[in-house]
C-alpha positions in Angstrom: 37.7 70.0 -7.5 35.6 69.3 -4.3 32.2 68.0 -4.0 29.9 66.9 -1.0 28.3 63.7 -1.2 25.8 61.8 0.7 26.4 58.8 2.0 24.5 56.0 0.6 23.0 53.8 3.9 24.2 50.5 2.2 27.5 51.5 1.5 30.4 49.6 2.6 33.2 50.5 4.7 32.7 53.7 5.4 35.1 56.4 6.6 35.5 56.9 10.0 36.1 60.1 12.4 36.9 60.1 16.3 34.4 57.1 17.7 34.2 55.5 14.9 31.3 58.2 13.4 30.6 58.2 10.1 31.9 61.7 8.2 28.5 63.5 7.3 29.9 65.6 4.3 33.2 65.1 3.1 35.1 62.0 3.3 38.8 62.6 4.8 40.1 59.4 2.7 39.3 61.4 -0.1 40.9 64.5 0.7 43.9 62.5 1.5 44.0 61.2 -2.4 43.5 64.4 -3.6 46.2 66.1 -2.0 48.5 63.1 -2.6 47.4 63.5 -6.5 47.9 67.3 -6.8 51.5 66.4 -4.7 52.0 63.8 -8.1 50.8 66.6 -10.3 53.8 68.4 -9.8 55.9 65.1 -9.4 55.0 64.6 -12.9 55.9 68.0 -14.5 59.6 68.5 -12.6 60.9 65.0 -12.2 62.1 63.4 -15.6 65.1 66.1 -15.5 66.4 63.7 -13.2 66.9 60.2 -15.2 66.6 61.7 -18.7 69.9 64.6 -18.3 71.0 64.6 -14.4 71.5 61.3 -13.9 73.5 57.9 -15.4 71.3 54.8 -15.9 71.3 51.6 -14.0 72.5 54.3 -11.2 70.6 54.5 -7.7 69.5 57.9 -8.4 68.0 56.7 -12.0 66.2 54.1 -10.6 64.8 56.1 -7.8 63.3 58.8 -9.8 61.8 56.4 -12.7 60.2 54.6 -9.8 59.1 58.1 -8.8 58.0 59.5 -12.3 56.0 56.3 -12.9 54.5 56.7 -9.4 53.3 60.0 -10.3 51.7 59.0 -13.3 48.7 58.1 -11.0 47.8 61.7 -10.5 45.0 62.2 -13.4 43.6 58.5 -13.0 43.2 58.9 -9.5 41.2 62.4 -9.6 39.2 60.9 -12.4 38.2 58.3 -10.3 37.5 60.2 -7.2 35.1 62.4 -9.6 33.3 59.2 -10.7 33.4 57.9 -7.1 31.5 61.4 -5.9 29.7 62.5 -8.8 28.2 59.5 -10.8 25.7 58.2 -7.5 24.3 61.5 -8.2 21.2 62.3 -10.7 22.5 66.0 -12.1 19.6 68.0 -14.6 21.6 69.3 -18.1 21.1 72.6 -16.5 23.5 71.6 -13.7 25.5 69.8 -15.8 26.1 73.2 -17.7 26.4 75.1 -14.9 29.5 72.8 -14.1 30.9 73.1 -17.8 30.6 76.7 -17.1 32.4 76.9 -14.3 35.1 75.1 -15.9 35.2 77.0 -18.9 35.4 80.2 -17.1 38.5 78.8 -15.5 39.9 77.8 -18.6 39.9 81.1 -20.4 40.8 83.0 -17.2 43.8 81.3 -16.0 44.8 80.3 -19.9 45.1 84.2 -20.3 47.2 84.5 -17.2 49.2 81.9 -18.1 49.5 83.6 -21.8 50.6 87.0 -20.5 53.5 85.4 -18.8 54.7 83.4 -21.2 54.8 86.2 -23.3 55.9 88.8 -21.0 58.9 89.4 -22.8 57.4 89.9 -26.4 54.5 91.8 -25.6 53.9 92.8 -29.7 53.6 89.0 -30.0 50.4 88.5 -28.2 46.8 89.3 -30.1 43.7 87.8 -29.5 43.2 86.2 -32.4 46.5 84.2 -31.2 45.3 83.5 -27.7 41.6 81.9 -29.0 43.9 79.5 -31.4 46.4 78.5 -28.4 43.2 77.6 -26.4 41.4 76.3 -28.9 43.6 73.8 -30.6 46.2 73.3 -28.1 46.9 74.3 -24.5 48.7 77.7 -23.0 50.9 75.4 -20.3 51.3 71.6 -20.2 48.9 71.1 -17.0 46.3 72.3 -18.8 45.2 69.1 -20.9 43.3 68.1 -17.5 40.8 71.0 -17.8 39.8 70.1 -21.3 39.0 66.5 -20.3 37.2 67.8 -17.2 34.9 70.2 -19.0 34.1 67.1 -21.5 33.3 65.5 -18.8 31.5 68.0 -17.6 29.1 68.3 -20.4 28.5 64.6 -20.4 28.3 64.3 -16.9 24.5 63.4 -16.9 24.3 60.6 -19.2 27.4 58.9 -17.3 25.6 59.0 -14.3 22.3 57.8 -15.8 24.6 55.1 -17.3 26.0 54.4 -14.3 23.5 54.1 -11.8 21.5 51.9 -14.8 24.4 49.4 -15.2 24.2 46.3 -12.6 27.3 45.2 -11.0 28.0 42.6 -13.7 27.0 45.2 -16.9 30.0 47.4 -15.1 32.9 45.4 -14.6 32.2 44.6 -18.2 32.3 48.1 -19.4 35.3 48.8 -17.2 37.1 45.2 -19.2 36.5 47.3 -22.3 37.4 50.4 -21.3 40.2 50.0 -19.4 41.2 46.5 -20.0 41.1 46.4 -23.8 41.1 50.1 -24.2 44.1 50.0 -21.9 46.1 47.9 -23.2 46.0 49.1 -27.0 48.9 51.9 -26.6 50.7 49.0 -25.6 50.7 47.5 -28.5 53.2 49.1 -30.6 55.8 49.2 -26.9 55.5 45.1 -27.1 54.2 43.7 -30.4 55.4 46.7 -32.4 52.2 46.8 -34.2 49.5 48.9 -33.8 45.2 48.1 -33.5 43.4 49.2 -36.2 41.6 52.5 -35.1 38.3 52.1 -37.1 37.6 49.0 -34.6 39.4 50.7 -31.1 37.0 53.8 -32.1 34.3 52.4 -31.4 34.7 51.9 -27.8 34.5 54.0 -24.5 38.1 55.4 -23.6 39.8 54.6 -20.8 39.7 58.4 -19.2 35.9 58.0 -19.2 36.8 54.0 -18.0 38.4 55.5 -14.8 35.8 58.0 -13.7 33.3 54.6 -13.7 36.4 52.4 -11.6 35.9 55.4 -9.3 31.7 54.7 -8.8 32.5 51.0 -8.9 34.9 51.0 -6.2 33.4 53.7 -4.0 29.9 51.6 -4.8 30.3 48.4 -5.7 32.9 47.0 -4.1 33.6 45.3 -1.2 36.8 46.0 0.5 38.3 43.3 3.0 42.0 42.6 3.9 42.1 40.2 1.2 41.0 42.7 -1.4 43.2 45.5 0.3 46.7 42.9 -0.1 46.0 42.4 -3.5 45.8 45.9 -4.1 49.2 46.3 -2.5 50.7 43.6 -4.3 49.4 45.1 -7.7 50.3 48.5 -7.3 53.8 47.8 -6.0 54.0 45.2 -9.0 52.5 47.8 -11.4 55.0 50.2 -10.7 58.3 47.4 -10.6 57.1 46.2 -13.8 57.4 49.5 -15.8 60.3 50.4 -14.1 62.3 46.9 -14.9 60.6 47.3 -18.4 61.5 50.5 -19.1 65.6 49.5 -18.4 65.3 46.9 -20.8 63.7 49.0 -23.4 66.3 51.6 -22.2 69.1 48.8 -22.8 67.7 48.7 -26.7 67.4 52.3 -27.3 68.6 54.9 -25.1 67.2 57.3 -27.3 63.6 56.3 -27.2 62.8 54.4 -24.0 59.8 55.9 -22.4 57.2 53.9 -24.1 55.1 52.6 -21.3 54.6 56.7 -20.3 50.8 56.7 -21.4 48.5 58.0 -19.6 45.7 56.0 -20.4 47.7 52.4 -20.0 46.5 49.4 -17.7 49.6 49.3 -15.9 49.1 53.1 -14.9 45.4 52.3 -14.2 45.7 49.6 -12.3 48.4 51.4 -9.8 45.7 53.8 -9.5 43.0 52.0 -8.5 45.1 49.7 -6.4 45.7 53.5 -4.7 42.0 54.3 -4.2 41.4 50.7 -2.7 44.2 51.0 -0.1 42.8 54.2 1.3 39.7 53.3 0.9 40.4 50.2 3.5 42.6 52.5 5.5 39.8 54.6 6.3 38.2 51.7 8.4 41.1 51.1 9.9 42.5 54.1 11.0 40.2 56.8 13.0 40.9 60.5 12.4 39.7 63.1 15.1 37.3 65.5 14.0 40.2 68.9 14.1 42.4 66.5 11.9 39.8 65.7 9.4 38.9 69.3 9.5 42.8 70.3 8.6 42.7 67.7 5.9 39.9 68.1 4.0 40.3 72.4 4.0 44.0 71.5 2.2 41.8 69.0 0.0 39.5 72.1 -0.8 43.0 73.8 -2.2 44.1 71.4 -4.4 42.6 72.9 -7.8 44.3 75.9 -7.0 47.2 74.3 -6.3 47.2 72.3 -10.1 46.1 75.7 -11.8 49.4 77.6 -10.3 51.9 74.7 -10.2 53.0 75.4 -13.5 53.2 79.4 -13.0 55.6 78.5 -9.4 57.1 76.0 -11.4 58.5 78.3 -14.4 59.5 81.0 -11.6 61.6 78.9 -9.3 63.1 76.6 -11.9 66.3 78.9 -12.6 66.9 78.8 -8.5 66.3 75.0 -8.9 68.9 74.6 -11.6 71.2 76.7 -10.0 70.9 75.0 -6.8 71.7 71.6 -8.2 74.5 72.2 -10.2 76.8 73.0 -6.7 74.6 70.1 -4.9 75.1 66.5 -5.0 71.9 65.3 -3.5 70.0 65.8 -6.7 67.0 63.4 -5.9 66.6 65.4 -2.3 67.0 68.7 -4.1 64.3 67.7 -6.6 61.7 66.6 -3.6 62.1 69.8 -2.0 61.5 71.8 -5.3 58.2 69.8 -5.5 57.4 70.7 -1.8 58.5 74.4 -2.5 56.0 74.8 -5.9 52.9 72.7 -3.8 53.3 75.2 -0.8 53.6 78.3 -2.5 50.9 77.4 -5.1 48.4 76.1 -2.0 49.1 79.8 0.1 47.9 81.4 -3.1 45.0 79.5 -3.3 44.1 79.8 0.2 44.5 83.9 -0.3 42.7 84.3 -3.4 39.9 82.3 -2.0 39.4 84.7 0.4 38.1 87.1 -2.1 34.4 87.0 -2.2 33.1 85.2 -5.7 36.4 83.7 -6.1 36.0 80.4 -3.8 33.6 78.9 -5.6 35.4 78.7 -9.1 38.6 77.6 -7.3 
């Protein structure tokens, strides 16, 4: 998912390559979240194994990879906020907007059918059209896949948000982002600590919090000003963030082992605020630290792979598991093993990528 974006000339804190020059196309902070988030992607899809069935809670192991799953729970926020932080400065025509939505739904359809073949392979007679158009249509052919139906929303609304956007005034935005993240974040939470649950006919009627995140993105890429001051707190709340649900989630663990991941919600404050505390850190980082100009080049042509990488993670993931499983059961170093399954699926699914976008027509869809 990679855009180019023009800096704004009153922007603040603005990446920096060798000599402190401003990038001129693509920011390398960015890239750098978006390889991270595609890393967390995966994360997110093979790590619960390890607390919920490898491991014994209250053990090192447990807590390590809790800490690690809610880590990776950032992934989604963090690309919807780099897309609001890239694409909501911008003034797009419905036309463009739909040629977006297009490009999205193309995807969907192609890689949902690949994905559908394989799952299938084995009971060919199974598969039928009609079956196919119902999978996509009311559900989703692999788990990853819930991301490209919120982008191609997205997508299709893409021109009033940035209309809304670029109307709001600093004060207007931070109120919409109290609503949509703040209130709006906190209702699943609810039910995990009051055990009751907001009547829907009045949570309805506001903005989501997925939509919420895309405008933290434009707020902090555009609004904000990030000093060391700003930059500690964000490291204080997303290390708090993350202690907080893990702690939590031993306690609610402690009252029912059987149903204990209640704070796993997507669209909850604690997750949203880790991931904005993530964007703010790097954002700061990127006027500390100067990248040469070969580096940045490295970093942002792996950041150009990282849709790829998310459409065939699941695919590399399904192949390698049985070696995974294997491997484990005559290896103690189960957290280790787990890390370098994650590296193995993010490799293999980026060397794809980079082949198939060699084929003309292809590059620009992926």
């Amino acid at each position: 998912m990679t855009t180019t974006v023009k800096n704004k000339p009153q922007q603040i804190n603005k990446p920096l390559t060798k000599k402190g020059t401003p990038t001129t196309s693509r920011k390398t902070y960015i890239e750098v979240m978006r390889i991270i988030a595609a890393f967390l992607v995966i994360v997110n899809h093979t790590n619960s194994n390890i607390f919920l069935k490898y491991s014994k809670p209250e053990t090192l192991t447990w807590y390590l990879s809790i800490s690690y799953f809610f880590l990776s729970k950032i992934a989604v926020p963090v690309f919807l906020m780099i897309m609001g932080g890239l694409l909501l400065e911008k003034t797009d025509s419905p036309k463009k907007s739909f040629q977006r939505a297009f490009r999205i739904f193309v995807i969907l359809i192609v890689f949902s059918a690949i994905y559908y073949v394989y799952f299938h392979r084995n009971a060919l007679d199974t598969m039928s059209f009609s079956d196919f158009f119902k999978v996509i249509f009311a559900r989703r052919v692999t788990n990853a896949f819930w991301y490209l139906y919120t982008y191609l929303g997205i997508m299709i609304i893409l021109p009033l948000l940035q209309c809304m956007a670029q109307a709001f005034s600093k004060k207007l935005m931070r109120y919409f982002l109290i609503i949509s993240i703040g209130v709006m974040g906190f209702v699943p939470l609810f039910n995990t600590f009051f055990d009751i649950v907001p009547n829907p006919f009045f949570t309805k009627t506001f903005f989501v919090p997925l939509i919420g995140m895309v405008f933290a993105g434009f707020y902090i890429e555009h609004h904000m000003k990030i000093t060391k001051t700003v930059f500690c707190y964000a490291c204080l709340f997303f290390v708090s963030s993350i202690t907080f649900e893990v702690l939590y989630t031993h306690k609610l663990w402690q009252e029912n082992p059987n149903r204990y991941l209640l704070l796993d919600n997507r669209e909850s404050i604690f997750i949203t605020i880790c991931a904005a505390s993530f964007y703010i850190i790097f954002k700061y980082l990127s006027t500390k630290i100067e990248i040469d100009n070969t580096p940045s080049k490295v970093i942002c042509y792996f950041g150009s792979l990282t849709f790829g990488i998310y459409l065939f993670s699941d695919l590399i993931l399904d192949i390698t598991k049985p070696y995974y499983t294997e491997f484990i059961t005559s290896n103690n170093k189960l957290f280790l093993s787990t890390i370098l399954w994650q590296i193995i699926i993010f490799i293999s699914s980026a060397v794809i990528t980079a082949i198939i976008k060699l084929i003309p027509g292809i590059k620009k869809y992926i």
